[in-house]
C-alpha positions as CSV (number, residue, x, y, z in Angstrom):
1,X,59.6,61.6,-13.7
2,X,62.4,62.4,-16.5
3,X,66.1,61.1,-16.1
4,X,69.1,63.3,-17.7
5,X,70.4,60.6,-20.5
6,X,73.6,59.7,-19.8
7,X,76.9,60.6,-22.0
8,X,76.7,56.9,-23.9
9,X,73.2,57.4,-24.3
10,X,73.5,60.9,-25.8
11,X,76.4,59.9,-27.8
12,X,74.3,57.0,-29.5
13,X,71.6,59.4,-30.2
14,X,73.2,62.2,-31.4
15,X,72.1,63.7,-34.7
16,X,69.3,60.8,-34.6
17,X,71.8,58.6,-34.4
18,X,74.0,59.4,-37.4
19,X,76.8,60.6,-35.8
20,X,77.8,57.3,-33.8
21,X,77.0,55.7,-37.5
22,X,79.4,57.4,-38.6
23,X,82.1,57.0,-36.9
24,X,81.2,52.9,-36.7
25,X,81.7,53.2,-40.4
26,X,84.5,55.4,-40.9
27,X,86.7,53.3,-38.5
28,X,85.4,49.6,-39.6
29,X,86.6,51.3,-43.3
30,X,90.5,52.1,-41.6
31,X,90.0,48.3,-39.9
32,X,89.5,46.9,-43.5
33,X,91.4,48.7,-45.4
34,X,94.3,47.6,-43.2
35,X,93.8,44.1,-42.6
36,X,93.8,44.1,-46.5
37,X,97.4,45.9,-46.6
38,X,99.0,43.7,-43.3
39,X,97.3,40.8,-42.7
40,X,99.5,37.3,-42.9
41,X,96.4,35.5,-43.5
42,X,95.1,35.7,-47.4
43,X,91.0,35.1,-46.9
44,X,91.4,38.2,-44.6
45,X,93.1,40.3,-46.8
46,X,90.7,39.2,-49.9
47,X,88.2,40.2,-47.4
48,X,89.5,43.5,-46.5
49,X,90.2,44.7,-49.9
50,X,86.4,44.0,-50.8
51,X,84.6,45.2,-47.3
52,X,87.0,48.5,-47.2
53,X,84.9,49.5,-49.9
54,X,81.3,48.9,-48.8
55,X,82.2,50.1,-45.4
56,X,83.4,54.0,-47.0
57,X,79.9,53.6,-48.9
58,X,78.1,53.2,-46.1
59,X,80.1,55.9,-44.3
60,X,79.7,58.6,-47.1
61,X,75.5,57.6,-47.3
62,X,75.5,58.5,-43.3
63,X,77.5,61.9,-44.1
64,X,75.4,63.1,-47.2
65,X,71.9,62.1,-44.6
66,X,74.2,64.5,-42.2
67,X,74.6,67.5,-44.5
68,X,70.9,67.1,-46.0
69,X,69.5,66.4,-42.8
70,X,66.5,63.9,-43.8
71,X,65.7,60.6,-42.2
72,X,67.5,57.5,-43.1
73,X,66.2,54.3,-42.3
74,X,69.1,53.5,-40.0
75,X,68.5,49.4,-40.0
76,X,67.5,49.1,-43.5
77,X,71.3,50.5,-44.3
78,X,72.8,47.7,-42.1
79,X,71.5,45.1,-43.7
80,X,72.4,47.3,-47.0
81,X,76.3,47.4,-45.4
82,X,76.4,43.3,-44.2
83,X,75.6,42.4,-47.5
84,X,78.6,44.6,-49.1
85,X,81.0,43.9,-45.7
86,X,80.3,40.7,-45.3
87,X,78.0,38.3,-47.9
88,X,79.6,39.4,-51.0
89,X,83.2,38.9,-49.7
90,X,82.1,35.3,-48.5
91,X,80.7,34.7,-51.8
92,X,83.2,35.9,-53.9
93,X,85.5,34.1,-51.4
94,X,83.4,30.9,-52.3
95,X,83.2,31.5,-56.2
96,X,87.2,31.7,-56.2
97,X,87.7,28.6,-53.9
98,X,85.6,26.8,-56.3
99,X,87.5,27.4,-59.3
100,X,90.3,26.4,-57.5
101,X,92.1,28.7,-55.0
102,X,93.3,26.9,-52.0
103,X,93.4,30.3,-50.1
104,X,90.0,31.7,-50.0
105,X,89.3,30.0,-46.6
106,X,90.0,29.1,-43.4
107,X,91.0,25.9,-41.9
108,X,87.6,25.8,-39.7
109,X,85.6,25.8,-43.2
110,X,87.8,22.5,-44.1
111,X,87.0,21.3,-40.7
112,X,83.1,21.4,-40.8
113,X,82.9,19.9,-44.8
114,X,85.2,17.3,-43.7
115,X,82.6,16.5,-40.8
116,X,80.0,16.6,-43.0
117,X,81.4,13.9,-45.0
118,X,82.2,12.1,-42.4
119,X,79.1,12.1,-40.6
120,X,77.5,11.2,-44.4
121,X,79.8,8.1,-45.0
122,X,80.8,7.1,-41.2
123,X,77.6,7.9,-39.1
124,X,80.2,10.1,-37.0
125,X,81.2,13.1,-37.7
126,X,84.5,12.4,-35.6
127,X,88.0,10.4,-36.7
128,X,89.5,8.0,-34.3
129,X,92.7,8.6,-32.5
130,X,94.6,6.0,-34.6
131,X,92.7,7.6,-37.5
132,X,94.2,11.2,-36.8
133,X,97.7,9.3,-36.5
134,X,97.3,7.9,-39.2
135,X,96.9,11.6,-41.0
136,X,100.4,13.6,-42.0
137,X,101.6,15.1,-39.2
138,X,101.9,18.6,-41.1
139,X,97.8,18.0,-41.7
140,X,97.1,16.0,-38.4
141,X,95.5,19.3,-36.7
142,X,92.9,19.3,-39.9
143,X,91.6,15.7,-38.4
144,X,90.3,17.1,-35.3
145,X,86.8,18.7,-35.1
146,X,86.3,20.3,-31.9
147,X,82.8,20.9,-32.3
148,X,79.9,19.5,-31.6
149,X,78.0,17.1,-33.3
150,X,75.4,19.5,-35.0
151,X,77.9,21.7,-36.6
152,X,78.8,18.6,-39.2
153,X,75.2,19.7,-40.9
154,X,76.5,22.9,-42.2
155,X,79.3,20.7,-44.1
156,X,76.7,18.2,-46.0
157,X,75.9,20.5,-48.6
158,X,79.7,20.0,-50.0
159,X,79.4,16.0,-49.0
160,X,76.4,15.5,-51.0
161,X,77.0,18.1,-54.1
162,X,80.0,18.3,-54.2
163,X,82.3,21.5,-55.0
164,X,80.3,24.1,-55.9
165,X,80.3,28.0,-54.4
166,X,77.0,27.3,-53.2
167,X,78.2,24.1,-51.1
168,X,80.8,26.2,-49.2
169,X,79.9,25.9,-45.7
170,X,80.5,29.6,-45.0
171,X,77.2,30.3,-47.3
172,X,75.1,27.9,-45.1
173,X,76.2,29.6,-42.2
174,X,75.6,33.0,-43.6
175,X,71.9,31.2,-44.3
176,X,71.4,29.4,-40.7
177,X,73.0,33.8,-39.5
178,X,69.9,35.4,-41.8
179,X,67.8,33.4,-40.8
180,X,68.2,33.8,-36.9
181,X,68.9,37.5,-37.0
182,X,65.8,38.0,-39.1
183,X,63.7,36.3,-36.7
184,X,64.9,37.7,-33.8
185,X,64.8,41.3,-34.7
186,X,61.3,40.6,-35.9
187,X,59.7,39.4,-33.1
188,X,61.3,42.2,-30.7
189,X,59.7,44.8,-33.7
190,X,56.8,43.1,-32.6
191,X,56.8,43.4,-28.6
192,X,58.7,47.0,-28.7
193,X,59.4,48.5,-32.4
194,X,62.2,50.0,-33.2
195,X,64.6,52.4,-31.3
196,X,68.5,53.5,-30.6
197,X,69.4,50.0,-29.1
198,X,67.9,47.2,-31.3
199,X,69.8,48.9,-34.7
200,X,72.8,49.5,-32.7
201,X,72.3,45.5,-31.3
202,X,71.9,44.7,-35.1
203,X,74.7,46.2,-36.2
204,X,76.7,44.1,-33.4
205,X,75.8,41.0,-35.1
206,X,75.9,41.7,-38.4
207,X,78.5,44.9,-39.2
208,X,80.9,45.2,-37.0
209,X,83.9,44.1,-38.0
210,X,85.4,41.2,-36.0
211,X,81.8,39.7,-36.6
212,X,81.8,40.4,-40.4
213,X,85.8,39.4,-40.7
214,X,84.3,36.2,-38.7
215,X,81.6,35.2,-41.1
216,X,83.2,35.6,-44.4
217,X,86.3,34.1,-44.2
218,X,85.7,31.0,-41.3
219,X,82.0,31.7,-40.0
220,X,81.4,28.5,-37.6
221,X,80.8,31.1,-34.5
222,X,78.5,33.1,-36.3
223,X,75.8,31.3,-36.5
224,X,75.4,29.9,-33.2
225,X,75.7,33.8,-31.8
226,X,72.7,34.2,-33.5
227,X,71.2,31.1,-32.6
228,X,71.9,32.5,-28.7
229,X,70.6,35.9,-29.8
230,X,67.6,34.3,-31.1
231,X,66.7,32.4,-28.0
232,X,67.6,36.1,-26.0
233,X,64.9,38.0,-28.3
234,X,62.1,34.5,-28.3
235,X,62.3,34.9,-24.0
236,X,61.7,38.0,-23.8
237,X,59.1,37.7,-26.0
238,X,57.3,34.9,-23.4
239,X,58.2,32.8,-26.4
240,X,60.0,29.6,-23.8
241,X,59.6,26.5,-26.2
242,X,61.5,28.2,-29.4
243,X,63.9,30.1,-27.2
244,X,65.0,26.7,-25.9
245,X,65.1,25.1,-29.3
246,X,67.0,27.6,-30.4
247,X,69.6,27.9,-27.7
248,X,69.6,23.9,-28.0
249,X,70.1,24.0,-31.6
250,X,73.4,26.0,-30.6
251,X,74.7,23.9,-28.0
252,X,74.2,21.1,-30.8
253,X,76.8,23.1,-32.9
254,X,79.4,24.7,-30.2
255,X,80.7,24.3,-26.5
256,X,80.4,28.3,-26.0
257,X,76.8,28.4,-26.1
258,X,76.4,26.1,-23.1
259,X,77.1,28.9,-20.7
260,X,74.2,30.6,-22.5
261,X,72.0,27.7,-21.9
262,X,73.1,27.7,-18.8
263,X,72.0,31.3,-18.1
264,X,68.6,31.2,-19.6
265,X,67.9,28.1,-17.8
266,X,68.6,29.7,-14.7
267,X,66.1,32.5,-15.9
268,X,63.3,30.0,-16.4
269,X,63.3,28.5,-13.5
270,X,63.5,32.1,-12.0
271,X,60.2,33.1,-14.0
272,X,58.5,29.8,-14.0
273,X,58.9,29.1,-17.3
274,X,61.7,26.2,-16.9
275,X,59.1,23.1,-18.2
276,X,58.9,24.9,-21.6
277,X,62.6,26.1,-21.6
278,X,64.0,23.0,-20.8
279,X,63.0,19.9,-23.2
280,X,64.7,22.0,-26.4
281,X,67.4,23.5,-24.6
282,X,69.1,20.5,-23.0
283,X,67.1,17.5,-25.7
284,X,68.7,19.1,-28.7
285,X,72.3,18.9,-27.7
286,X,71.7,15.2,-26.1
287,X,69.8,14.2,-29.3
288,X,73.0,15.1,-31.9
289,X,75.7,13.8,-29.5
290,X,73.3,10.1,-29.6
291,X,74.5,8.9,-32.9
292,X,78.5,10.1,-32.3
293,X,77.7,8.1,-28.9
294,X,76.2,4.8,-30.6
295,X,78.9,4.7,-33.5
296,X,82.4,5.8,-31.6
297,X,82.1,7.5,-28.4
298,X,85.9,7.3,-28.0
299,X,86.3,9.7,-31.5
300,X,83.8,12.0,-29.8
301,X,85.8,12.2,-26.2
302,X,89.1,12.6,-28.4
303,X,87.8,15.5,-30.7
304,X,85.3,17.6,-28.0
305,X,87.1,16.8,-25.0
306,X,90.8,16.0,-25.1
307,X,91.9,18.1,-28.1
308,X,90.7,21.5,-26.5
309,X,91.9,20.5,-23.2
310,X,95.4,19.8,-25.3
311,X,95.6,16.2,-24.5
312,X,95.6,15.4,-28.4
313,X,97.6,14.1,-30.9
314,X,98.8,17.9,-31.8
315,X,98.2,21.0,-29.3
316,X,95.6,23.8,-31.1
317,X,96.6,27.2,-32.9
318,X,94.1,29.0,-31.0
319,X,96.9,31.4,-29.2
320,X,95.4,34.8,-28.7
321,X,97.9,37.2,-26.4
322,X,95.2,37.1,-23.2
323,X,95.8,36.8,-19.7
324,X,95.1,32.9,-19.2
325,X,97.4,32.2,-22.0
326,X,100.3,34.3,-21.3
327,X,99.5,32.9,-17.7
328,X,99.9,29.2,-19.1
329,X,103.1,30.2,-21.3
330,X,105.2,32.3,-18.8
331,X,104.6,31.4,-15.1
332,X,105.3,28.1,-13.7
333,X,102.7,25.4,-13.0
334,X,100.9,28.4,-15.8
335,X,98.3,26.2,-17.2
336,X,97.2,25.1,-13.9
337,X,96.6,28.3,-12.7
338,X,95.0,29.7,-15.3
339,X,93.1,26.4,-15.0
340,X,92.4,27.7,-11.7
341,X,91.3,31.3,-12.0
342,X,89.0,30.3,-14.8
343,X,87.2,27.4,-12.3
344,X,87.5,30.5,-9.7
345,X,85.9,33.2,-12.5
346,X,83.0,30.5,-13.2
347,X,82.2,29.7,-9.6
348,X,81.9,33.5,-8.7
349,X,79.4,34.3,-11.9
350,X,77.5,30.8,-10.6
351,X,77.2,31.9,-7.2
352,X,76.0,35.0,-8.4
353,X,73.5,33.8,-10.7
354,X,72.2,31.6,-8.0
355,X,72.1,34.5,-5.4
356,X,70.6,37.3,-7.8
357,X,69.3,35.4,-10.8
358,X,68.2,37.7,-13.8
359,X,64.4,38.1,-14.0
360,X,64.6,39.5,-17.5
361,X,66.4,39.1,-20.8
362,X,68.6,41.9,-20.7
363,X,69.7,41.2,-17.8
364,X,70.6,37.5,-18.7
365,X,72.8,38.4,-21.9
366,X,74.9,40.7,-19.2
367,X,75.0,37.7,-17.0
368,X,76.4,35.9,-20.5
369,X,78.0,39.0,-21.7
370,X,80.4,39.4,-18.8
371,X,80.5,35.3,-18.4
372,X,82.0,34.8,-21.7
373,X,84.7,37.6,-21.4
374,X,85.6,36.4,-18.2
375,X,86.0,32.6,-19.8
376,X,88.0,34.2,-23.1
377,X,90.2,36.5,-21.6
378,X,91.1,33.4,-18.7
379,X,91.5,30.4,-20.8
380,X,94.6,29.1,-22.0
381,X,93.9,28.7,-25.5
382,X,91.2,31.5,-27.2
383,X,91.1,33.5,-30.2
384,X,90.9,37.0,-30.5
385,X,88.0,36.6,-32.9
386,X,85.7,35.0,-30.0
387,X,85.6,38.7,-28.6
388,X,82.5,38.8,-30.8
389,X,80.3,36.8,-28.2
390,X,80.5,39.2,-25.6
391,X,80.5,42.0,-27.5
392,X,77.4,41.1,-29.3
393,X,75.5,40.1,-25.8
394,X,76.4,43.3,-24.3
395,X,75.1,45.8,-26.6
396,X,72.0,43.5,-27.1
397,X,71.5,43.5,-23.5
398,X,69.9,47.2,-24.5
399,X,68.0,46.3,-26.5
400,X,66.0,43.3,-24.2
401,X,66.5,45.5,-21.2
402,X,63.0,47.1,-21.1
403,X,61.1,43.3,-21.8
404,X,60.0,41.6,-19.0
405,X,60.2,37.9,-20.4
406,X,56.4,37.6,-20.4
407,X,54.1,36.7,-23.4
408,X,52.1,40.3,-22.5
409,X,50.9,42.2,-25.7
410,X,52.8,45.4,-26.5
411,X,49.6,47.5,-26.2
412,X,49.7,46.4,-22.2
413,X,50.9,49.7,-21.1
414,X,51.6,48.8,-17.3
415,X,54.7,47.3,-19.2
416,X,55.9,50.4,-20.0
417,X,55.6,52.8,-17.3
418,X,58.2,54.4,-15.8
């Protein structure tokens, strides 16, 4: 039995998918070429000026494929266009920084070197409370490292070397991105080969502009979206053990990938699969917050837990115009109900994952898709820029939809029948 595609479905394959190409990089083009004219912030611009370029490239390659009508190798273009969008504005961001310029990064890129040296001299990557009074007040936010403990790694390169281009942190995350992405694209090559959804899913992690912006100029998110991404592709490839090591290795690095762990572990126990799942997932992010623990557990409440929750020494920039935070701002008693309707937003996904729990990758990163917008657009301090998370779990929500989180071979055709 056939089914009519629907109009999304028909617009991503139109012209064998060229079309939708298109227009992704004709308007990612406009989106650079204007953060390079307006932006306030200068790694942006320098970004903007640089990506504007290799995004019109990659537009005008999809047109002339158009007009001659041949096949194109769709994903070997993306990775083509990340690498002028994205790793060569990082780079040359990295190269300038080193000979000098103070504004070819973002604070977060301080942040994670500091903990690096930190956590090489100290033991901790975290600075006391009296330690962050002790800093300037006009650097004080600098002190702070809300992350967790794992993310100080990416900043040992720089403790250990010293300044070079090739110690910038942002080129170890663009490493720790390559690395995951390749992977994970891989093994669903493997289980399904390629179609519409896993290049469109590629070009959500890697092209897209919020995500490319992302990497080059700060970068800390990008990585652990892959990480998550990874562990989506590993399930659903009956891969449990490395799909909980690498959601672990996230949670190691970031808060946000919890509610992913969260998620998957709620699909393991579903499937049966929770006594491989579990160990990495959960022993990972217990392991790196052990030494934090051992050496100054108070630095690592005050930097991962009262600094987010605005109980620090300074409150944090992260004011994106969303509901929870114009909630917070505007009404009275603001922060305790946005407080509120993000417990409310988190109980009503739970229920629902307990009620109807996914039985199948895809249908976990919608569970995390739609959790994480829910969390972003309802808490009281966000960023714009973590709009990548969802976005990147909802398109590759496609492209896991068809597996059924089972180690069966591709060639098992009952897999695929319709």
């Amino acid at each position: 039995m056939t089914t009519t595609p629907g109009l999304l479905t028909r617009i991503n394959q139109a012209a064998g998918g060229l079309a939708a190409d298109l227009a992704l990089y004709s308007l990612s083009a406009i989106f650079a070429l204007v953060t390079a004219l307006t932006s306030t912030l200068l790694p942006h611009r320098a970004w903007g000026a640089i990506a504007a370029v290799g995004y019109l490239v990659a537009a005008l390659v999809v047109a002339v494929q158009l007009v001659l009508r041949k096949p194109v190798r769709r994903a070997t273009l993306t990775w083509a266009t990340w690498a002028a969008v994205t790793l060569l504005p990082l780079v040359v961001q990295a190269v300038q920084r080193a000979a000098g310029r103070t504004d070819r990064a973002q604070e977060e890129v301080l942040v994670v070197e500091h903990m690096g040296e930190s956590l090489l001299h100290t033991g901790t990557p975290y600075l006391s409370r009296p330690e962050i009074a002790g800093i300037a007040l006009d650097e004080r936010l600098l002190g702070y490292r809300p992350y967790q403990p794992g993310m100080a790694l990416f900043g040992l390169p720089r403790a250990i070397a010293g300044d070079h281009w090739w110690t910038d942190a942002r080129v170890w995350f663009a490493l720790a991105t390559v690395g995951a992405l390749v992977v994970a694209v891989t093994v669903l090559l493997r289980v399904r080969g390629t179609d519409f959804s896993l290049v469109r899913a590629l070009q959500a992690a890697t092209v897209l502009p919020v995500t490319s912006l992302t990497l080059a100029t700060g970068g800390d998110d990008i990585p652990v979206l892959a990480l998550c991404l990874l562990a989506l592709a590993l399930f659903a490839a009956g891969r449990h053990t490395a799909s909980g090591l690498a959601v672990g290795a996230a949670a190691a690095c970031k808060l946000l990938a919890f509610p992913v762990v969260a998620v998957l572990l709620v699909l393991a126990v579903a499937t049966g699969h929770w006594r491989r799942f579990l160990p990495g997932a959960l022993g990972l992010p217990l392991l790196a917050l052990l030494p934090p623990l051992l050496v100054n557990a108070d630095a690592l409440i005050e930097n991962v837990l009262r600094f987010p929750l605005g109980h620090g020494l300074v409150t944090s920039p992260a004011q994106s115009p969303f509901p929870g935070h114009l909630i917070a701002q505007f009404l009275p008693g603001g922060r305790y109900l946005a407080a509120g309707l993000l417990v409310a937003a988190a109980a009503v996904i739970g229920l629902l994952l307990l009620r109807r729990p996914p039985r199948d990758a895809g249908t976990a990163a919608l569970f995390c898709g739609y959790g994480l917008l829910a969390a972003i657009l309802l808490m009281p301090t966000t960023r714009f820029g973590y709009l990548l998370y969802p976005a990147a779990f909802l398109v590759w929500a496609y492209a896991l939809r068809n597996h059924t989180a089972s180690s069966a071979p591709r060639h098992d055709t009952a897999l695929y029948r319709q």
